[in-house]
The first five atom37 places (N, CA, C, CB, O) and aatype in JSON, in Angstrom:
{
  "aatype": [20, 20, 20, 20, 20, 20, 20, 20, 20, 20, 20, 20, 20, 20, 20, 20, 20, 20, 20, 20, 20, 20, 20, 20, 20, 20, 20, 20, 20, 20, 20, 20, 20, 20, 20, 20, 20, 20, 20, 20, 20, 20, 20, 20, 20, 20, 20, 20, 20, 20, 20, 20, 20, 20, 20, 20, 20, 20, 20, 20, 20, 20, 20, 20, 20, 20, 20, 20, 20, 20, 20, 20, 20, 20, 20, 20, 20, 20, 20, 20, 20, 20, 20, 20, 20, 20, 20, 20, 20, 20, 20, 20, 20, 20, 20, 20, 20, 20, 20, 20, 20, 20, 20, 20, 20, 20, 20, 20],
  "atom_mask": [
    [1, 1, 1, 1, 1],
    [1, 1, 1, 1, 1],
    [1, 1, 1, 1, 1],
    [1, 1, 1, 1, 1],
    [1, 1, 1, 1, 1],
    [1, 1, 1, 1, 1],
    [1, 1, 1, 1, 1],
    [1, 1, 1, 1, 1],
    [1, 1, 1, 1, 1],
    [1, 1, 1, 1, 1],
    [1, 1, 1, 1, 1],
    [1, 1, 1, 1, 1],
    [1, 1, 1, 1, 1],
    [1, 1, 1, 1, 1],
    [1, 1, 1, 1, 1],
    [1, 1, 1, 1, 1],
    [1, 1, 1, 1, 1],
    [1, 1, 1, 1, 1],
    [1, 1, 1, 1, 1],
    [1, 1, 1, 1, 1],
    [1, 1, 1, 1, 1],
    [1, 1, 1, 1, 1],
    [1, 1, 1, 1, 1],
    [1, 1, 1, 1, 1],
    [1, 1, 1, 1, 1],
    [1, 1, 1, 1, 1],
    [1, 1, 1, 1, 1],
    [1, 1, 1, 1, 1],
    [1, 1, 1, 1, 1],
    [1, 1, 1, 1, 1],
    [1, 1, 1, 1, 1],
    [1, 1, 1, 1, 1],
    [1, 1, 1, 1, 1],
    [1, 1, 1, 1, 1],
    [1, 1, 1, 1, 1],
    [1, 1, 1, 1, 1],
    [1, 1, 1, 1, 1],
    [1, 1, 1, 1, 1],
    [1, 1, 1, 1, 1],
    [1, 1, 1, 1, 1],
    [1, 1, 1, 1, 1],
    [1, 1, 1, 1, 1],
    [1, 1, 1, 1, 1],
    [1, 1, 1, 1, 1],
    [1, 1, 1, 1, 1],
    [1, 1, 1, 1, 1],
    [1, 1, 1, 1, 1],
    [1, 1, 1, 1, 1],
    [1, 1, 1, 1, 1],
    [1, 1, 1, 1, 1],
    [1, 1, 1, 1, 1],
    [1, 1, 1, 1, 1],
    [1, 1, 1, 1, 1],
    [1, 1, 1, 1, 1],
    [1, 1, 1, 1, 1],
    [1, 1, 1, 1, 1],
    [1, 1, 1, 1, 1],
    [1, 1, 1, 1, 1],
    [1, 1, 1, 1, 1],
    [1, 1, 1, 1, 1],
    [1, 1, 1, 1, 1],
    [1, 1, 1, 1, 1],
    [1, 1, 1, 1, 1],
    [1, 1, 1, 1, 1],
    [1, 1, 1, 1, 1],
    [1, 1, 1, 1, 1],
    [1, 1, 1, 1, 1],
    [1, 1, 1, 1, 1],
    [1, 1, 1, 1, 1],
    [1, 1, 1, 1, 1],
    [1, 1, 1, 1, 1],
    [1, 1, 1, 1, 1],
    [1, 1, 1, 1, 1],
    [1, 1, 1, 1, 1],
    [1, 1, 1, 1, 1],
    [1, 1, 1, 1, 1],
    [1, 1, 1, 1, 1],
    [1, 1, 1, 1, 1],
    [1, 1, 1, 1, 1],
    [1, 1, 1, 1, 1],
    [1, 1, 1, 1, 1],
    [1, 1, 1, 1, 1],
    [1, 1, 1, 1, 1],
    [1, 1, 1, 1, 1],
    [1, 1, 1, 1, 1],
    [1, 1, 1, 1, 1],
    [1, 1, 1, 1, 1],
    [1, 1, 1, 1, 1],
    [1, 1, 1, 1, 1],
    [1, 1, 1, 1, 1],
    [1, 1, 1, 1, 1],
    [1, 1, 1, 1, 1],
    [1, 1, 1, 1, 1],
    [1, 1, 1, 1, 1],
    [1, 1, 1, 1, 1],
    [1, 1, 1, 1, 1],
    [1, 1, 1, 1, 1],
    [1, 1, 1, 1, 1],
    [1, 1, 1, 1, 1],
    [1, 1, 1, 1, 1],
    [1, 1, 1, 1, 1],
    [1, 1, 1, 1, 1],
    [1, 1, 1, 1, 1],
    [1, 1, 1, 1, 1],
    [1, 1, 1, 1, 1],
    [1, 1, 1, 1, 1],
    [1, 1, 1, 1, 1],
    [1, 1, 1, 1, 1]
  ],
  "atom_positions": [
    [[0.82, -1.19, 0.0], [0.0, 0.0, 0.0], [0.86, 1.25, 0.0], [-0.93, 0.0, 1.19], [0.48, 2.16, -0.73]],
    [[2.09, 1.45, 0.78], [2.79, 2.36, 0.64], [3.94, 2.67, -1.15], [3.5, 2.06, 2.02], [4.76, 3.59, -1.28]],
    [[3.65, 1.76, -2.09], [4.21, 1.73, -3.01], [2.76, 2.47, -4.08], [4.89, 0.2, -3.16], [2.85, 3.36, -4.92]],
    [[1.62, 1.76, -3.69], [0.31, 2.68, -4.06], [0.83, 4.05, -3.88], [-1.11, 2.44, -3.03], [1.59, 4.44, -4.77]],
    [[0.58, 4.78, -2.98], [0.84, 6.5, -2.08], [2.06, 6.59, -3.03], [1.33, 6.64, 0.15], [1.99, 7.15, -4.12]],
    [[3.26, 5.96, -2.52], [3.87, 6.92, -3.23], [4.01, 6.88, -5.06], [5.19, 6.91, -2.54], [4.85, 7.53, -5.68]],
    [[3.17, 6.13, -5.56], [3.48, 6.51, -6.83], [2.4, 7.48, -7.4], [3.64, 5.31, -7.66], [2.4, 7.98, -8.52]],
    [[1.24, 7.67, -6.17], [0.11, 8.86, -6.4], [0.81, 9.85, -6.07], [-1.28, 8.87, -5.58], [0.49, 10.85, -6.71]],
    [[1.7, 10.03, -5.27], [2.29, 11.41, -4.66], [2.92, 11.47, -5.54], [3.02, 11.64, -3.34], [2.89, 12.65, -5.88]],
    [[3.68, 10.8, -6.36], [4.98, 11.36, -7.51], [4.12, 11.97, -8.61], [6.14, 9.94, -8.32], [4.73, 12.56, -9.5]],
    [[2.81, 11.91, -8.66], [1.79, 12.58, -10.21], [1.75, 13.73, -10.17], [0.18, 12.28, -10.44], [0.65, 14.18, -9.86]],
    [[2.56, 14.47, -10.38], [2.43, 15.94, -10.86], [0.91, 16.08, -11.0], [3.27, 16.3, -12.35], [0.05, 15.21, -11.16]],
    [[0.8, 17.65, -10.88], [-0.57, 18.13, -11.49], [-0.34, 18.51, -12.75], [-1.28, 19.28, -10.79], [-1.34, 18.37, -13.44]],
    [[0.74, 19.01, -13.41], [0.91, 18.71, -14.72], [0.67, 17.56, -15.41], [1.9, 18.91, -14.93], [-0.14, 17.5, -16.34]],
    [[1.37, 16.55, -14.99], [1.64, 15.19, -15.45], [-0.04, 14.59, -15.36], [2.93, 14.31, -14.33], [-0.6, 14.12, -16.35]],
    [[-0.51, 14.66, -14.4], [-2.46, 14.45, -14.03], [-3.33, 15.21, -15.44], [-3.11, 15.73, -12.09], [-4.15, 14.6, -16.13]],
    [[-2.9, 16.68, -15.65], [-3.46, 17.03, -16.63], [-2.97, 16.6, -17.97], [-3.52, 18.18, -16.51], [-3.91, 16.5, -18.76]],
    [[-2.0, 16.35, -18.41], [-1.47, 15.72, -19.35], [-2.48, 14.25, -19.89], [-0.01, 15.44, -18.77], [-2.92, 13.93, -20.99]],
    [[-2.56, 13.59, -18.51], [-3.0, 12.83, -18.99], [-4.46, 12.88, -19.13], [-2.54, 12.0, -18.53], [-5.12, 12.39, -20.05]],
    [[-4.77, 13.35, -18.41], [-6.42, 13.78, -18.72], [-6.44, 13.99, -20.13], [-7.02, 15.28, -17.94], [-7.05, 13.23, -20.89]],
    [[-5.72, 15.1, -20.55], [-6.25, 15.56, -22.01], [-6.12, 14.38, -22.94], [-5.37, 16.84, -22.67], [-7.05, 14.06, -23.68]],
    [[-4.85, 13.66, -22.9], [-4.97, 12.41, -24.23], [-5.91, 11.36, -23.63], [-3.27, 11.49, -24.69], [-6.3, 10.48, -24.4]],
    [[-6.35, 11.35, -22.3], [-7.71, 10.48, -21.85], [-8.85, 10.95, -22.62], [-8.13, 10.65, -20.23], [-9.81, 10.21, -22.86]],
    [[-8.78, 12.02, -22.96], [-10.58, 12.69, -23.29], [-10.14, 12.27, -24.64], [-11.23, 14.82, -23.02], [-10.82, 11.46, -25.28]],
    [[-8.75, 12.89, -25.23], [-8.76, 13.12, -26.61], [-9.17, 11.7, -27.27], [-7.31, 13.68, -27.1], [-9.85, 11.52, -28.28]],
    [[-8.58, 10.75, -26.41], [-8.76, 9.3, -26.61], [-10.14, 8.73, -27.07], [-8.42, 8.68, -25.39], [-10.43, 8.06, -28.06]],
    [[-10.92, 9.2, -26.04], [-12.29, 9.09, -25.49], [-12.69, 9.42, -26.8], [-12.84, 10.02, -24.18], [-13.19, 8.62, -27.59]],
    [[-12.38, 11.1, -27.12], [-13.78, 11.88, -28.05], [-13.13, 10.96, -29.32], [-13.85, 14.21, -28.34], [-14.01, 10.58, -30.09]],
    [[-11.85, 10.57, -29.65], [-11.75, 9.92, -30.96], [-12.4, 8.28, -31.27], [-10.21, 9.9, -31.19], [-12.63, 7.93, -32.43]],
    [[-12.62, 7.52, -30.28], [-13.47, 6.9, -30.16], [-15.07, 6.86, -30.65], [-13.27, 6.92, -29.26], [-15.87, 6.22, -31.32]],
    [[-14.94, 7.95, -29.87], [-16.93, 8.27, -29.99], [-17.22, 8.68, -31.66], [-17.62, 10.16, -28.74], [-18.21, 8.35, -32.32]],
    [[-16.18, 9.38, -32.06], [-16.2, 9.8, -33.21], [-16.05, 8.91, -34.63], [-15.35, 10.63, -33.06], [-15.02, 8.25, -34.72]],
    [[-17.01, 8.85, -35.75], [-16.38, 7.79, -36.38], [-15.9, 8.28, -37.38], [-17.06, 6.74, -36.68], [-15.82, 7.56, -38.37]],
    [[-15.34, 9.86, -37.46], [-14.92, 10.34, -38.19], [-12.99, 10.76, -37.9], [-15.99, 11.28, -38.31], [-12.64, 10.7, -36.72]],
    [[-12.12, 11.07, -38.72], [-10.95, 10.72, -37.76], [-10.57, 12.99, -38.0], [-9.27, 8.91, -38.71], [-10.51, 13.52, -39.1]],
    [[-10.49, 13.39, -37.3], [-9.63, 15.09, -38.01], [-9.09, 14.88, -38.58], [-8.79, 16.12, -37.47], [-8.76, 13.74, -38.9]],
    [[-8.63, 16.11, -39.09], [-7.42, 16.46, -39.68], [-6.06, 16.44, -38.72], [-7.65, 17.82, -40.23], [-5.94, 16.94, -37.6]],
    [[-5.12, 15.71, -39.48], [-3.64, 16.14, -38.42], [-3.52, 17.0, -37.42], [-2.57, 16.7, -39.07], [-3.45, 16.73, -36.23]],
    [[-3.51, 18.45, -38.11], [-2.93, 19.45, -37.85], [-4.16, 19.99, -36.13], [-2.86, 20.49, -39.53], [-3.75, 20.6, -35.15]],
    [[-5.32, 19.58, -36.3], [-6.21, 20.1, -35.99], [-6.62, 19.1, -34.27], [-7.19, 20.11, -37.38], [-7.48, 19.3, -33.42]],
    [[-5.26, 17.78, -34.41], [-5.2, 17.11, -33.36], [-4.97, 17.58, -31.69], [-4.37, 16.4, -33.78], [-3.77, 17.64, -31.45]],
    [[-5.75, 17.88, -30.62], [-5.11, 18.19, -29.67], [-3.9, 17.3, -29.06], [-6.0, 18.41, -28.92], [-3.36, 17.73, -28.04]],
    [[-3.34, 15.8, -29.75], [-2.13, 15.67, -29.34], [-1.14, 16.27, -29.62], [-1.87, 14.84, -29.44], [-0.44, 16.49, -28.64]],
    [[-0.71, 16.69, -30.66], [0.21, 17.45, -31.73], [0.65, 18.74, -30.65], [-0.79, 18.03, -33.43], [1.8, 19.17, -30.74]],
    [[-0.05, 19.18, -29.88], [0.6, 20.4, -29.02], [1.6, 19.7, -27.9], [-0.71, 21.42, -28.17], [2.64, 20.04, -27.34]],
    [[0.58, 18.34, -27.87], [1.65, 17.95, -26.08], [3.37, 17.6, -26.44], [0.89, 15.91, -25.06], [3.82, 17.4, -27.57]],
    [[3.78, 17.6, -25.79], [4.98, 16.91, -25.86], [5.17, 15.55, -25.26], [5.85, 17.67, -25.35], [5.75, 15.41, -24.18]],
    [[4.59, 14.35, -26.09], [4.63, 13.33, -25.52], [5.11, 12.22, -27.01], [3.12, 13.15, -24.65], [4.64, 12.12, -28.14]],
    [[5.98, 11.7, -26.47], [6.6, 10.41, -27.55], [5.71, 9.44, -28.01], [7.7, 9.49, -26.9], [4.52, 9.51, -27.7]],
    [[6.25, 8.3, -28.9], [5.09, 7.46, -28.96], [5.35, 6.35, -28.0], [4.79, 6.94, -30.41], [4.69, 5.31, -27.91]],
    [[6.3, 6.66, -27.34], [6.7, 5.36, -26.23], [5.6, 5.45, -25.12], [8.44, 5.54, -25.39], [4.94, 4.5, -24.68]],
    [[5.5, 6.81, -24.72], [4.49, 7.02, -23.59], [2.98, 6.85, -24.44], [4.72, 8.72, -22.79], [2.06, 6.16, -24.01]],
    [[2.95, 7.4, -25.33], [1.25, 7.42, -26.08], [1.0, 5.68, -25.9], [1.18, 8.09, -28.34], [0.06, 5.2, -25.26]],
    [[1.97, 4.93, -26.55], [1.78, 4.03, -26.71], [0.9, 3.02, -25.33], [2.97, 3.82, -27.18], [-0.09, 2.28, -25.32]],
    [[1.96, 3.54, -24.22], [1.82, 3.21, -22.58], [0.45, 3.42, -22.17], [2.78, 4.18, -21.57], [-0.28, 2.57, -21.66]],
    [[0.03, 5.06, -22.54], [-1.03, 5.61, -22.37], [-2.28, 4.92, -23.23], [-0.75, 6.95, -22.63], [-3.38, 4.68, -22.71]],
    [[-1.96, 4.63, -24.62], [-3.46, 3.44, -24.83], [-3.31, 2.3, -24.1], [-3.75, 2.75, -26.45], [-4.33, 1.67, -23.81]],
    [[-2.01, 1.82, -23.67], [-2.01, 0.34, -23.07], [-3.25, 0.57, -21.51], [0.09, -0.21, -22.51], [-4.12, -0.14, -21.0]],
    [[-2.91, 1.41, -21.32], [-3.13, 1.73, -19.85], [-5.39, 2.39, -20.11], [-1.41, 3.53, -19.21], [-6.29, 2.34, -19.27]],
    [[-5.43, 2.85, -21.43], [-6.72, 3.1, -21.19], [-7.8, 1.6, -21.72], [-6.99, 4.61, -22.04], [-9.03, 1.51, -21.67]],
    [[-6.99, 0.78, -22.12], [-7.32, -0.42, -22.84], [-7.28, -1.24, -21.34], [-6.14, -0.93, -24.25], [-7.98, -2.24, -21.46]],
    [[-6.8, -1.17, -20.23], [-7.31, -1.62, -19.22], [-8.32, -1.58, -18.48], [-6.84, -1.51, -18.76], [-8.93, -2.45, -17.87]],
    [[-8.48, -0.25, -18.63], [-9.49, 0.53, -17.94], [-10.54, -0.4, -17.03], [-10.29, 1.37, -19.08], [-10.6, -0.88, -15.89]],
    [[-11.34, -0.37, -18.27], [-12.8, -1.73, -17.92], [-12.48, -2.93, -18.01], [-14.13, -1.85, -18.94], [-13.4, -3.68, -17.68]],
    [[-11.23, -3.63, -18.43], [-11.04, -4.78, -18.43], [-11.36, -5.93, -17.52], [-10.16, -4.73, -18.58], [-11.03, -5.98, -16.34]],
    [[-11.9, -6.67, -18.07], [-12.66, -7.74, -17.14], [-12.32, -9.0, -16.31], [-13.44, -8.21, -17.83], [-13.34, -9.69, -16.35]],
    [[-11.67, -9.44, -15.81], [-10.92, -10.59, -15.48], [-11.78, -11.6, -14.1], [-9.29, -9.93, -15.02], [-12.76, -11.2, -13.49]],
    [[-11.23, -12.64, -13.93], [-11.53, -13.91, -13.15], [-12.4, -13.0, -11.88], [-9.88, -14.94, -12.59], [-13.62, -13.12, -11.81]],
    [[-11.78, -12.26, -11.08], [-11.74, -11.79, -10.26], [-12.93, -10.97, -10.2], [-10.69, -11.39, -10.18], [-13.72, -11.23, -9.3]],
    [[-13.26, -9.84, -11.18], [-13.97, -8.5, -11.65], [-15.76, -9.49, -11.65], [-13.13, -7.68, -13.72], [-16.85, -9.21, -11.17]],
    [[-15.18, -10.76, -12.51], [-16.47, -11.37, -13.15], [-16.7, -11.71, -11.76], [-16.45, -12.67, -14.43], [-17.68, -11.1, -11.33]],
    [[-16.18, -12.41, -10.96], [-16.76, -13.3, -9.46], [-17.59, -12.06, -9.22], [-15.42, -13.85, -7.89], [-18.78, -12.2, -9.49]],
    [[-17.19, -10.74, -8.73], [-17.58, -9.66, -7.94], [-19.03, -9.42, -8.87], [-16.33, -8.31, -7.85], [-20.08, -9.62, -8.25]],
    [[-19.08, -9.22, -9.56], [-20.42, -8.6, -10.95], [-21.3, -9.86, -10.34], [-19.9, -8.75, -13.38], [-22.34, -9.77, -9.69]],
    [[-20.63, -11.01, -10.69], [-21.58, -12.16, -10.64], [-22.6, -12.18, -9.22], [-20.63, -13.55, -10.7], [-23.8, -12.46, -9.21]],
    [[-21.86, -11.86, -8.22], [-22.26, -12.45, -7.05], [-22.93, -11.12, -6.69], [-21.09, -13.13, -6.03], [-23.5, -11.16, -5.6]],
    [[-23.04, -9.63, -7.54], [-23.84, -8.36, -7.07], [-25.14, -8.5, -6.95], [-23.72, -7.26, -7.9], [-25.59, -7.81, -6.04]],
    [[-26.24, -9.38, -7.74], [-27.67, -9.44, -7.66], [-27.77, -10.22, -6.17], [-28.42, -10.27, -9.06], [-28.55, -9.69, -5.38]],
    [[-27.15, -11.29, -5.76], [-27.32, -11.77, -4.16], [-26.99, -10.91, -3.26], [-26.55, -12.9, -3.73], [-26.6, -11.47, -2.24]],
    [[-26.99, -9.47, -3.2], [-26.14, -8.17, -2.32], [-26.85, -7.67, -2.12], [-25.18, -7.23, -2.72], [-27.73, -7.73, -2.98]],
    [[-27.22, -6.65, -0.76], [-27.72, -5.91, -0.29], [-26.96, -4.41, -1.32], [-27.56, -6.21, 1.3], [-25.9, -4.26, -1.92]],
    [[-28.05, -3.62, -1.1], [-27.66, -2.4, -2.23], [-26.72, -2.2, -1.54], [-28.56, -1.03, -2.63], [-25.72, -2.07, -2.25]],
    [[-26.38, -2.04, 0.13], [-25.12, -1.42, 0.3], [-23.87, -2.17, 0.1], [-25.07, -0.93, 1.5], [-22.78, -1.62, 0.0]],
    [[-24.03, -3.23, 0.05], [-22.76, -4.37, -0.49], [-22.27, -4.34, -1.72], [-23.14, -5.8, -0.48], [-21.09, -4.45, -2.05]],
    [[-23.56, -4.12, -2.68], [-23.3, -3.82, -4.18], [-22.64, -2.33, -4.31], [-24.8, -3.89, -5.07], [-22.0, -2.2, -5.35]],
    [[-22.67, -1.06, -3.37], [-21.61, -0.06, -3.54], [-20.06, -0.57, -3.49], [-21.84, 0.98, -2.44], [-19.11, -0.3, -4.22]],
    [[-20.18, -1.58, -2.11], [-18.75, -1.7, -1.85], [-18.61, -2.77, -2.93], [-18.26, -2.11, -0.22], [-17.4, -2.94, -3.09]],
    [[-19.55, -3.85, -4.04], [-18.35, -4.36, -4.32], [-18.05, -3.47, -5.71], [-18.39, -6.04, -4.44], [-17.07, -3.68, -6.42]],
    [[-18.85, -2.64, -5.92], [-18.44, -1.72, -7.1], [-17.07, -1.08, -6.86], [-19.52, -0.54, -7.3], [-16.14, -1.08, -7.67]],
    [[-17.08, -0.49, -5.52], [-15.61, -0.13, -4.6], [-14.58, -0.71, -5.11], [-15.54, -0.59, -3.08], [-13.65, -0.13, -5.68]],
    [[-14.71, -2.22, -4.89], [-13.95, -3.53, -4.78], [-13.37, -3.66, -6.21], [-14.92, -4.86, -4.34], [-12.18, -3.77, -6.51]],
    [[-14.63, -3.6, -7.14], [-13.71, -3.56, -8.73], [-13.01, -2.8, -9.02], [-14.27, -3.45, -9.88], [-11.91, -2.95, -9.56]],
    [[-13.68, -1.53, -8.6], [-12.62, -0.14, -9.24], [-11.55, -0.45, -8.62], [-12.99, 1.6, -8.89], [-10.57, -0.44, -9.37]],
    [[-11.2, -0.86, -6.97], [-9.72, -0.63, -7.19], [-8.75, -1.8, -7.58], [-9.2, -0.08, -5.96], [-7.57, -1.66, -7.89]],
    [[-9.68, -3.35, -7.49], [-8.78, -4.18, -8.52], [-7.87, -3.58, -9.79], [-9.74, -5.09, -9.16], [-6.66, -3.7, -9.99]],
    [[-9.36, -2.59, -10.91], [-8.86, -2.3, -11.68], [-7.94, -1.16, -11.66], [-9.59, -2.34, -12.3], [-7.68, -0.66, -12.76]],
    [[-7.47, -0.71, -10.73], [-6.93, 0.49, -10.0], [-4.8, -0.65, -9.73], [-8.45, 0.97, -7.89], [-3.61, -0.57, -10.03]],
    [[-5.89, -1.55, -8.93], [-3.95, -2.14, -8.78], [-3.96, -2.79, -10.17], [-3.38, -3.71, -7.2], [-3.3, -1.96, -10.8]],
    [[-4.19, -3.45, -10.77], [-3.87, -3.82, -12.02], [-3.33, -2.6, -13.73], [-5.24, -4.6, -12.15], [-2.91, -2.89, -14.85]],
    [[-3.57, -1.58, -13.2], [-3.01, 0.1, -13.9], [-1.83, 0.38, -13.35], [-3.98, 1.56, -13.53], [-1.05, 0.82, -14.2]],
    [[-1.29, 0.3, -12.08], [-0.4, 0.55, -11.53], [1.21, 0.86, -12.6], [-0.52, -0.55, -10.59], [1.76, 1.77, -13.23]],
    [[1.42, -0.7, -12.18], [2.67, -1.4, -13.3], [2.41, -0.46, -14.23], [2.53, -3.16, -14.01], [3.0, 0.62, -14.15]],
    [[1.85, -0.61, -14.86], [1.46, 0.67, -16.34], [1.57, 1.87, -16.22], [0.05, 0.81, -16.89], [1.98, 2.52, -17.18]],
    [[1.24, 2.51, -15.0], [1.36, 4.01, -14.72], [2.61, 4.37, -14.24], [0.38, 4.5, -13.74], [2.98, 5.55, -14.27]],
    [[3.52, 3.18, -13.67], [4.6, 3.26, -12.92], [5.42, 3.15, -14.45], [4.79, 2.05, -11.57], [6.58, 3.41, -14.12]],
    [[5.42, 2.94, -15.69], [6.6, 2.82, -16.49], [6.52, 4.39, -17.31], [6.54, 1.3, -17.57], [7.43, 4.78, -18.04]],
    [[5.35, 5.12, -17.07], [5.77, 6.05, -17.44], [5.74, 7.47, -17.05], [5.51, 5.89, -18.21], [5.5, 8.39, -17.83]],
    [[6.12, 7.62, -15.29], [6.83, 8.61, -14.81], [8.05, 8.45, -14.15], [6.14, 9.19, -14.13], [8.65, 9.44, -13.72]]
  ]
}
């Protein structure tokens, strides 16, 4: 848990907004089934390589990812009291929370 903290304490608020923006930009190019123009890309301003971009889809391609673990928790939510079903919603997010880690840790 203390390797959690400190790799949240090392996130810049730069580095937080950084990634926000290629999170959305990610997002809205998705939603979109149309692709821009180059020039007209909000990545093209950041200063980010394709080593990190690359990191950065690895890492949003986790996101919702579903595994052994995620499925038990979903599965077993209709036998839950509504307040059990918050915590195990709790429970997934931060599975999927330690499983981002490794990924977030290779690129600061």
């Amino acid at each position: 848990m203390a390797d959690l903290q400190e790799l949240l304490s090392s996130i810049s608020d730069e580095d937080m907004a950084k990634i926000k923006s290629v999170a959305d930009s990610i997002m809205n190019n998705n939603q979109k089934s149309e692709t821009p123009p180059k020039n007209s890309s909000p990545l093209s301003s950041l200063p980010i390589d394709d080593g990190i971009m690359q990191k950065l889809v690895s890492v949003m391609g986790q996101l919702n990812k579903e595994d052994t673990r995620t499925r038990l928790i979903t599965d077993l939510k209709p036998l839950l009291s509504e307040e059990r079903r918050k915590k195990a919603d709790e429970a997934i997010k931060f599975l999927q929370l330690m499983d981002l880690l490794p990924l977030l840790k290779g690129l600061f």
